[in-house]
N, C-alpha and C positions, 0 to 999 in steps of 0.2 A: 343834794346827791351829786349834782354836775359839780359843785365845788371839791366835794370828798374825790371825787373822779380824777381831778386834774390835781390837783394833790400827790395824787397816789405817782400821775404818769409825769411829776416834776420831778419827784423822788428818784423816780427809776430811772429816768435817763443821767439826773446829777450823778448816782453811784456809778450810773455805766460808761459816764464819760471819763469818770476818776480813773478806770482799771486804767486803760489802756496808757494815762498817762503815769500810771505808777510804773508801769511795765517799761515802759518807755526810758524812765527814769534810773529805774535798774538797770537797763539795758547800756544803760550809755555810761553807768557808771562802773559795766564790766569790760568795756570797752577801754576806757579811761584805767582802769587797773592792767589790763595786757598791756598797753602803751607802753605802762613804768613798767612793766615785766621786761618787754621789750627792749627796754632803754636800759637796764639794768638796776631800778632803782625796786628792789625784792620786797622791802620794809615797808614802803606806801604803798604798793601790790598785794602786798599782806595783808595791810588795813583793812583795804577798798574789800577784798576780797572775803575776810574775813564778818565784816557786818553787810555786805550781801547771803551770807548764808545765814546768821544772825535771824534776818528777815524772812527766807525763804528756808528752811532747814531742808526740804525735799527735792531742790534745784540740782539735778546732778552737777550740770555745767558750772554752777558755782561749788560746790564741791570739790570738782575735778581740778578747779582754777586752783583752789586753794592748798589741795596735798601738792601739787604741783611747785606751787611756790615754796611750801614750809622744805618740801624734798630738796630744793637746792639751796634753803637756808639751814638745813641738816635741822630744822626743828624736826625729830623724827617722834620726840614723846606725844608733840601736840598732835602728828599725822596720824597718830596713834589713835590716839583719843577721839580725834573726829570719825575714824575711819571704824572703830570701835560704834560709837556711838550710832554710825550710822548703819551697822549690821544688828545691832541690836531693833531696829528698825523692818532690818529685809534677810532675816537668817538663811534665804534659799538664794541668795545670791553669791553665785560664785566668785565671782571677780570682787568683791571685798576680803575675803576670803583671801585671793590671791594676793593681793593688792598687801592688805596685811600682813601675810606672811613676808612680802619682798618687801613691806618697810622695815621687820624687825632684822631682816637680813644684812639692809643700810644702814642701821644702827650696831652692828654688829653683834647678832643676840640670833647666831642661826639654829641652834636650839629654840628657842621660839618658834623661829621664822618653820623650822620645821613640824613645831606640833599643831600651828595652824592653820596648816596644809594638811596633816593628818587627821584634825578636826572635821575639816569640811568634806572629805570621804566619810566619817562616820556619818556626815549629815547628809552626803547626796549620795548614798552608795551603789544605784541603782544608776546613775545618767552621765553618759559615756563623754558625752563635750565635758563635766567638770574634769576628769583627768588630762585633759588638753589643755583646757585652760591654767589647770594650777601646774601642768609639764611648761609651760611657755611663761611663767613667772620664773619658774625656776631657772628657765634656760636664761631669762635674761639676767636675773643672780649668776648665772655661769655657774650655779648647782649642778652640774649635772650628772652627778650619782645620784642626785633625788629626782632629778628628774626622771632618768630610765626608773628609778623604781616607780615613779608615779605612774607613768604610761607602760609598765610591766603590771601593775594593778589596775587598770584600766581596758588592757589585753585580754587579764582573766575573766573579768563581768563582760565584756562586750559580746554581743553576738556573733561581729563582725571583725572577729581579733584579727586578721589581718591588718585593717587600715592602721591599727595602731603597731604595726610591725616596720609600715613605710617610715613613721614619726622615728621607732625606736632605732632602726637601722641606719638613718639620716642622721638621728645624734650619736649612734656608736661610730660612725666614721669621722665625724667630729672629733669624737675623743678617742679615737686612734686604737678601736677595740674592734680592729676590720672583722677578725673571726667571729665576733658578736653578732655586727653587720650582717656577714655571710650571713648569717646564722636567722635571719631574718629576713633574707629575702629569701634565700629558701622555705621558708617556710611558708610567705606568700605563695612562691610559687607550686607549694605542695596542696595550698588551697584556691590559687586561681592563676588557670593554667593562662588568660586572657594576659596577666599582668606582664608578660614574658620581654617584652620592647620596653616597657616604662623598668619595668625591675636592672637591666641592662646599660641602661641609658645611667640611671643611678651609680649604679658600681664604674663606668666610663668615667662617672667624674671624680672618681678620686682613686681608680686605680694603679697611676701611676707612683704615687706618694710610697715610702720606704714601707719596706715588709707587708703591704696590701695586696700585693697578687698573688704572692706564697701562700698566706692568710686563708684568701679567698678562697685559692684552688682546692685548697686542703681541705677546706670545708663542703665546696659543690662536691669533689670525688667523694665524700662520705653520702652526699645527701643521693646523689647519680647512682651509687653502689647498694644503696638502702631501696630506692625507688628505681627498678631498673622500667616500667613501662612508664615511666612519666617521660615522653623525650627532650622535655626542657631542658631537663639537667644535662642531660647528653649535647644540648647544641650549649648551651651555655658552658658548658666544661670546654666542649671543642672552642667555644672562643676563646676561653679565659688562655687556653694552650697558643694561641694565635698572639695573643694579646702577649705573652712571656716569651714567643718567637721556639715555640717548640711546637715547633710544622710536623713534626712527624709523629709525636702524640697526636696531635691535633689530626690528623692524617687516619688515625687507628681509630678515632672516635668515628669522625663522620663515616666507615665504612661499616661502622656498629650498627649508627643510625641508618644507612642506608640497607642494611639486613634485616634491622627490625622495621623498619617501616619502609618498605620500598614503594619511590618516587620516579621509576626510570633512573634515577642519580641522582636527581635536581642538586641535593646539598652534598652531594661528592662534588659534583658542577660550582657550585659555590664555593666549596672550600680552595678547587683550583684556582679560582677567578682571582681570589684572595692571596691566593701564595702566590700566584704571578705576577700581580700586584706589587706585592711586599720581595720580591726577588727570591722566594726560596723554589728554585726551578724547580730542585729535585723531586719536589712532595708536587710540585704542579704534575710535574710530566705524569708521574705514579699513576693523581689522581684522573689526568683527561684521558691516562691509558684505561683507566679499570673502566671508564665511563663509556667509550667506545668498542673494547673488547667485550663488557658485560651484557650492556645494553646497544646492541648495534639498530634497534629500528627508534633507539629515543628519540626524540625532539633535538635532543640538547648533543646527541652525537655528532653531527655536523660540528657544529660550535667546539664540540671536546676534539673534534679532530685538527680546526684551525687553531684551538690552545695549544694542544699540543707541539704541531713545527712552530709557533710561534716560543714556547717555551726554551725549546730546544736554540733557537733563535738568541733570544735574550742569554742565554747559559754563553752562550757563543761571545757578543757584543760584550757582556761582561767581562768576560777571560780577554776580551780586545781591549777595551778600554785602561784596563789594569798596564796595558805597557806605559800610559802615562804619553800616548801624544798625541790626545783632543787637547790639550792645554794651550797648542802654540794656534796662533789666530789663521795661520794658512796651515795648509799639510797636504803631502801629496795622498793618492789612495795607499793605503798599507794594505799588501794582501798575505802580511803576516800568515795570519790565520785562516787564508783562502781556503782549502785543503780540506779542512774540519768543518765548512757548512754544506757540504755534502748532504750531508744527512738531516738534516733541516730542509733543505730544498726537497731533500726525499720525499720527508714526509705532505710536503706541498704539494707535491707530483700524487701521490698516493689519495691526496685530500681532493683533486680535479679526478680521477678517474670513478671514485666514487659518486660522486653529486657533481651535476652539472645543473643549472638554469637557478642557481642560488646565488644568493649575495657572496656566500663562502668559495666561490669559485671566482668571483673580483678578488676579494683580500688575499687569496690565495697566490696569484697570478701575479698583484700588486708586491705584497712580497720577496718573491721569488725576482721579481726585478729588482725590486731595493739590494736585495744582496749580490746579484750579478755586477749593480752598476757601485753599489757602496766597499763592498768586498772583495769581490771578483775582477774590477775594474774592466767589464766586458761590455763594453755600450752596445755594443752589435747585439748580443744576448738579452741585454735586457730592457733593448727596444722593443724588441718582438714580445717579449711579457706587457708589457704597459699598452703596447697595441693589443693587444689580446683583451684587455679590459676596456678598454673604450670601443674599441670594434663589437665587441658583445653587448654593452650596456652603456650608453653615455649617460645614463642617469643611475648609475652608481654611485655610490657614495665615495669610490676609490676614483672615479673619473676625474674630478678635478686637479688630485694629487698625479694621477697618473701625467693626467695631458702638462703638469707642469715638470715633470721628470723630464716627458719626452724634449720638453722645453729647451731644458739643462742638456738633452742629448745633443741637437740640432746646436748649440752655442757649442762643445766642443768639437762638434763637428766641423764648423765655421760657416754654420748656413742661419745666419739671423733673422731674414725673414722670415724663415719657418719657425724658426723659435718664437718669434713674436707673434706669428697666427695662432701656436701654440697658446704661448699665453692669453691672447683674447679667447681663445675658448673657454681657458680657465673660468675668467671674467663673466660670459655670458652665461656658463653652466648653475642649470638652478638650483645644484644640488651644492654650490660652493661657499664655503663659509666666509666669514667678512675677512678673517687674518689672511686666507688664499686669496681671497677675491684683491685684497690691498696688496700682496707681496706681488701678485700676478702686473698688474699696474705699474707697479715698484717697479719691476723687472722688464718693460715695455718702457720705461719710462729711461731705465739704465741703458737698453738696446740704443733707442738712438740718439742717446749721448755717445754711445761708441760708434756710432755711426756719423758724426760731428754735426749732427741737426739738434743745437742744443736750445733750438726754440722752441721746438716740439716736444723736446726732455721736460723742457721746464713747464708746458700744457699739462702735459701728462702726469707729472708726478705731482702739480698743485690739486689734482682731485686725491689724490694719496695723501696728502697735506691734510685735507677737511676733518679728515679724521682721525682726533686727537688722541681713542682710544684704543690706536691698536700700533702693536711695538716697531712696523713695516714707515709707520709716520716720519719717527726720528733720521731713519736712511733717506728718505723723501727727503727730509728739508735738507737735512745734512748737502744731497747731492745738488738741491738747489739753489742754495748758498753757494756751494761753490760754483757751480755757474753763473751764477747774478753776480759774483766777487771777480772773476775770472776770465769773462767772457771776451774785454776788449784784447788780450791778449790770445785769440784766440787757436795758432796756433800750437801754442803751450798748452792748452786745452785739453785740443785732441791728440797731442800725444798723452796727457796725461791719460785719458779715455781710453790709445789704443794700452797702453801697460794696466789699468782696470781692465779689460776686458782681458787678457795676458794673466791676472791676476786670476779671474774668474776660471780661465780655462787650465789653472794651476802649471801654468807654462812659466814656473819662478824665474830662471835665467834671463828669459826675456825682457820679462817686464824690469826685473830690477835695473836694468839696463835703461830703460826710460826714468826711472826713478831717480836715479841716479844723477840722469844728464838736469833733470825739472831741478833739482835738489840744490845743484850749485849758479843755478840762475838765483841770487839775493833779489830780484828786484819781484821776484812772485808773489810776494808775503805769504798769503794761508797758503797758494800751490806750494810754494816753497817748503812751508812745515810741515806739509801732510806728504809731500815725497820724501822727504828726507828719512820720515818714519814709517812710513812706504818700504825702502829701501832697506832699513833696519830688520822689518818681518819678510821682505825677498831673501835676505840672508840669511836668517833663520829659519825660514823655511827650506832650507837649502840643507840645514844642518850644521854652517858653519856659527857654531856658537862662539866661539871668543872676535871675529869680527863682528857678528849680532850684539857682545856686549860694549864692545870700542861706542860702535854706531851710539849705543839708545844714551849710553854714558854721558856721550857728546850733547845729545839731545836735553838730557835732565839738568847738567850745568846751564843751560840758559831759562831754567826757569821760566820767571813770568815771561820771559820774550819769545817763547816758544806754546802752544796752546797744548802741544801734546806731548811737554814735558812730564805730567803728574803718570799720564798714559806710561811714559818711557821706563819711570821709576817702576810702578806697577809691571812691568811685561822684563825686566829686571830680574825682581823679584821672583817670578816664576818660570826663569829661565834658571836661575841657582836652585831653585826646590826640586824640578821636574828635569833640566836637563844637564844640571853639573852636579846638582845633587850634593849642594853645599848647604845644607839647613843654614847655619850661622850667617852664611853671607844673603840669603834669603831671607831671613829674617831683620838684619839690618838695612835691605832692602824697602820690606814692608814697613818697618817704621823709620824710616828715612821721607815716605809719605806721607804718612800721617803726621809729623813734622812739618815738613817743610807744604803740604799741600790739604789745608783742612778743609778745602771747598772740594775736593774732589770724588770723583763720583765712585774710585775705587776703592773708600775708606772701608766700606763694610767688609768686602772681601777681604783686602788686607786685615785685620782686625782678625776675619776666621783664620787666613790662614797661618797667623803668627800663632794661635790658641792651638791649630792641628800640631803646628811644628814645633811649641815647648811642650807637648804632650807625648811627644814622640821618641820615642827613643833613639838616639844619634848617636856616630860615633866624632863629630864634629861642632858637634853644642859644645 
């Protein structure tokens, strides 16, 4: 009996130690077949792989190995046949199914390819993943008329025909059937009102592509006009209107939506936010008017009140800008258009008698100084606005900018101590962001270099150094360099310093005059180059442009020997577009740069502005 016993338990362990080494042995000889797959040798990949299934007929992973391999040796009859063979096997698997159809498709036989896709619908008619699965065969055949029909049939069995609206509408935009698209997310959104951010988001990424927002629109105003209480449609129409820069459709919508579903204004408030945004004043001002006239105890009136003089604002700054002279690097104040922010300041004035002990009575205030002192050229005026904001709140958000205006007022004043206390306010204010808190520095650091204590310049502005990520950095070093370069000559220094600060306080005359004299000192080296081109933009800022272009001329023939020659050619160039108004000689400018200086930091601009001005129509091209 004990011998029968141990018998038995010799048996069982010899068979049970076999498995593992048979397993083992397979293993390693699938291993050994991806290698040569790997290596590119397909034919002994083949082999290996082929009598592993041999062995194992029910191993997917050898299986898998194997259509795998014959697929890039275009054996497609033999893919066939196994792949056959092995549905004859597992008839409720879809992905053979698939699988089959997309090999007879690589064999070029998509009649087939197509009825054994229509087969395995007859066979799974009822279960909504196989129309996924055999839509995603197909899309990778780039079938994709079979595929929308396959997941248009999959649409109609589901419960949930939506989700298969996401798939359908994702590959109509693919295949440039935007109306289609449309046509299906509408229709989600006519069955789930929730889907309205993810359905958006969608159509964002391919609405810019040709004839997709005409498409689109065409279709939400049908579906908006079918379904007037769904307000999907209605915000989404008003964006699509946003999105094609037709602000005042857009404009007529959200006062629909704000009728039929009133919110105090909220999305008239929004739609302003947005056009002010994107510069279409006019649909702003409308919208932050209707919002404060209609609803005067909203929430969002305040806010519609400070959009509005801000709107009115920007209408203004634009129509300034258009004269075309932020372009040149100094400029005196233009009060051009002083005259005309009247009314803008008004409505500031209008916006403090209303609400007081609000944030909107800073920005307000703050404002209303920016234009005095940016527009008006009234420092006196629009001291007393910026005091008005830090004397009410130093923990305003407007406080930091304020106390650095007043800053800017005190240096043309000529009182730098107070400017510089000024700016350590800046500095210590906690309400200040890193770019103010680093220019504030910057700017403490430039005082007293103009003050000729440039050992303390250079204390001060190596903590504006540390930090590599903010754009106030590069002035930092820029101005440390030149004092660490500079310094043994130190009376050339501070004159250089006192015509910088001459600069600062837009006293051109002046300072060119130091520029001038630094300029033909040869023995400066960088003082030397950076007044000379110094002197170039004192002239220019002056308005005298053809000594402005003698000047920079001079400067760009010395080339490498000059560091701010590539600069000269660059500021060249935009002295013929903007103020001789030579396209051609502007343009030969710009690439006269790009030539001769391809390390230079101006190439990008040059680049746009050669593309503005052969787009342009000239009477001098």
């Amino acid at each position: 009996m004990k011998f029968r016993i141990l018998t038995c338990l010799f048996f069982f362990f010899t068979v049970y130690a076999t498995v593992p080494a048979q397993f083992n042995d397979l293993y390693n000889r699938l291993r050994l077949g991806q290698s040569y797959e790997q290596a590119g040798d397909l034919q002994k990949a083949k082999t290996i792989y082929e009598d592993l299934l041999r062995q194992q007929p029910d191993n997917y992973q050898f299986f898998d190995a194997l259509i795998r391999v014959y697929t890039q040796l275009k054996n497609y009859n033999e893919a066939v046949g196994i792949i056959e063979k092995r549905l004859q096997m597992n008839p409720q698997d879809v992905n053979l199914y698939g699988m089959l159809g997309s090999t007879y498709y690589l064999k070029g036989d998509e009649k087939k390819g197509n009825e054994v896709w229509d087969s395995a619908l007859k066979v799974l008619p009822d279960k909504p993943m196989a129309y996924r699965v055999l839509a995603n065969y197909a899309v990778e055949r780039r079938a994709f008329e079979k595929a929308a029909e396959i997941l248009n049939k999959g649409k109609a069995v589901s419960p949930e025909a939506y989700t298969f609206s996401f798939d359908l509408a994702n590959l109509y935009s693919i295949m440039m059937k935007y109306k289609d698209a449309a046509e299906e997310y509408c229709f989600i959104l006519s069955k789930e009102a929730d889907q309205m951010s993810l359905v958006q988001a969608r159509l964002a990424s391919y609405i810019n592509k040709p004839d997709a927002l005409s498409q689109t629109i065409e279709t939400v105003e049908k579906w908006a006009g079918d379904q007037k209480d769904n307000i999907n449609f209605s915000l989404l129409l008003g964006w699509l209107y946003m999105e094609s820069n037709d602000y005042e459709k857009a404009y007529d919508i959200y006062l629909h939506i704000d009728k039929e579903h009133s919110n105090s204004g909220a999305e008239i408030f929004s739609f302003a936010q947005k056009a002010l945004q994107e510069g279409h004043f006019d649909e702003a001002a409308k919208a932050y008017r209707k919002i404060f006239e209609t609803y005067p105890n909203s929430p969002f009136a305040p806010n519609a009140k400070i959009g509005y003089a801000k709107t009115l604002e920007a209408s203004l700054d634009k129509k300034f800008n258009l004269s075309d002279v932020n372009w040149k690097p100094f400029s005196g104040v233009n009060t051009q258009n002083s005259s005309e922010y009247s009314e803008a300041i008004q409505a500031y004035k209008d916006l403090l008698k209303d609400y007081q002990g609000m944030e909107v009575t800073n920005e307000a205030n703050f404002r209303i100084g920016v234009i005095e002192m940016d527009r008006l050229n009234d420092l006196q005026a629009a001291e007393g606005s910026f005091k008005k904001v830090v004397d009410y709140s130093v923990m305003s958000n407007f406080a930091p900018e304020s106390f650095s205006r007043l800053a800017e007022i005190e240096i043309m004043k000529g009182n730098l101590q107070l400017a510089e206390d000024y700016y350590t306010k800046v500095s210590d204010n906690p309400r200040v962001s890193g770019t103010d808190k680093n220019f504030a520095g910057y700017m403490r650091g430039r005082i007293e270099f103009w003050n000729g204590n440039f050992q303390l310049a250079s204390q001060i502005l190596s903590a504006v150094e540390n930090n590599l990520e903010d754009n106030h950095t590069n002035d930092a070093i820029e101005l440390s360099l030149l004092i660490n370069t500079s310094k043994q000559d130190s009376m050339s220094l501070l004159n250089f310093a006192k015509a910088d600060m001459l600069t600062f306080k837009k006293q051109f005359k002046e300072a060119a005059q130091f520029y001038q004299d630094l300029s033909k000192n040869e023995n400066l080296l960088t003082l030397h180059d950076l007044s000379a081109f110094r002197f170039a933009e004192m002239i220019l800022a002056q308005d005298n442009l053809p000594v402005a272009v003698e000047l920079l001329n001079g400067i760009a023939l010395q080339a490498e020997k000059n560091i701010y020659a590539d600069h000269a050619v660059y500021l060249l160039g935009q002295i013929y577009q903007y103020g001789i108004k030579d396209n051609a000689k502007a343009i030969e400018s710009y690439e006269n740069l790009l030539a001769k200086f391809p390390n230079s930091l101006y190439l990008d601009d040059a680049r746009e502005n050669i593309s503005k001005l052969k787009n342009k129509p000239s009477d001098n091209l």
